[in-house]
C-alpha positions in Angstrom: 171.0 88.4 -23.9 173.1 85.3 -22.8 174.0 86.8 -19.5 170.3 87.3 -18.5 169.3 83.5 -20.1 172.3 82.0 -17.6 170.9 84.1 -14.6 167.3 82.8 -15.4 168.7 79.2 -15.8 170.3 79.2 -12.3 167.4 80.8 -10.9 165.0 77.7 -12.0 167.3 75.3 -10.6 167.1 74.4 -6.8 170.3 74.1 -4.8 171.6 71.0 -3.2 174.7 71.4 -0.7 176.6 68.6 1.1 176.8 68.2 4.4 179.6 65.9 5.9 181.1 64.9 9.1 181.9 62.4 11.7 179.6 59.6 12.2 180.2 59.5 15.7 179.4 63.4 16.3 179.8 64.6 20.2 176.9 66.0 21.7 177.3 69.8 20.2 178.4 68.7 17.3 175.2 66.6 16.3 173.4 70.2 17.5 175.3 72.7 15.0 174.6 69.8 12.2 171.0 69.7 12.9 170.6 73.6 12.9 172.4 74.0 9.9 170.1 71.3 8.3 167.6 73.1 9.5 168.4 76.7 8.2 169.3 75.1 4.9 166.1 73.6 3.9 164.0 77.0 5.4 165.8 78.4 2.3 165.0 75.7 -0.1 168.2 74.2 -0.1 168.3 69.9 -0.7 170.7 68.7 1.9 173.0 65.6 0.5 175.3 63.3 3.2 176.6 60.2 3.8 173.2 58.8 5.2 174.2 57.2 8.1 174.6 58.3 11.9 176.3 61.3 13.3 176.6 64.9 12.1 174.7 63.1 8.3 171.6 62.0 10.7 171.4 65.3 12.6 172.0 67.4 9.3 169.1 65.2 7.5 166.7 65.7 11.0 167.0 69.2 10.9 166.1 69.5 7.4 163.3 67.2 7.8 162.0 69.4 10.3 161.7 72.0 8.0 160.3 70.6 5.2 163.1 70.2 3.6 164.5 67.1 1.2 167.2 64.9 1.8 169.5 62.7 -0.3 171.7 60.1 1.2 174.3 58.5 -0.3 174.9 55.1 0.8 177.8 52.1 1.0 176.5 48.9 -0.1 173.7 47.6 -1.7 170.5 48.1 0.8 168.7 51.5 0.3 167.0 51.0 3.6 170.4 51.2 5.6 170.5 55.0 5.9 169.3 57.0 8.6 165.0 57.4 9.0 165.6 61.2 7.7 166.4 60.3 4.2 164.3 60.6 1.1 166.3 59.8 -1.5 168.5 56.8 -1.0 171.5 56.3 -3.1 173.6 53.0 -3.3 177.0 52.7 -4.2 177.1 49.1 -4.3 
């Protein structure tokens, strides 16, 4: 009984899974980071980064494109510094 209780647990929950990288991504880079993005939110999956520019930006764009949700966490103390593909700002102050 506990075993099929912890399956149904982690089946209600959603999955969230970083994506990191340079913030100065080259060209092909930016490209993998926004496919992967991409492919992450088709399958449901809440992309978290850095927020800023680079491979965080194109990760957050593709999964914007998608549908998907995006959660940004970010240096400082202005929520509005992160890239225009966040939804969920986070400050670290």
């Amino acid at each position: 009984m506990r075993r099929l209780s912890a399956k149904r647990c982690i089946v209600d929950r959603q999955l969230i899974i970083s994506v990191i990288g340079e913030s100065n991504a080259r060209p092909h880079i930016a490209a993998l980071a926004e496919q992967i993005g991409r492919e992450l939110a088709e399958r449901g999956v809440i992309i978290v980064c850095g927020g800023l520019g680079g491979v965080m930006e194109a990760a957050c764009k593709g999964a914007k494109s998608a549908g998907g949700t995006t959660i940004g966490i970010l240096p400082g103390d202005n929520p509005l510094s992160g890239n225009d593909y966040i939804d969920i700002p986070i400050i670290t102050g």
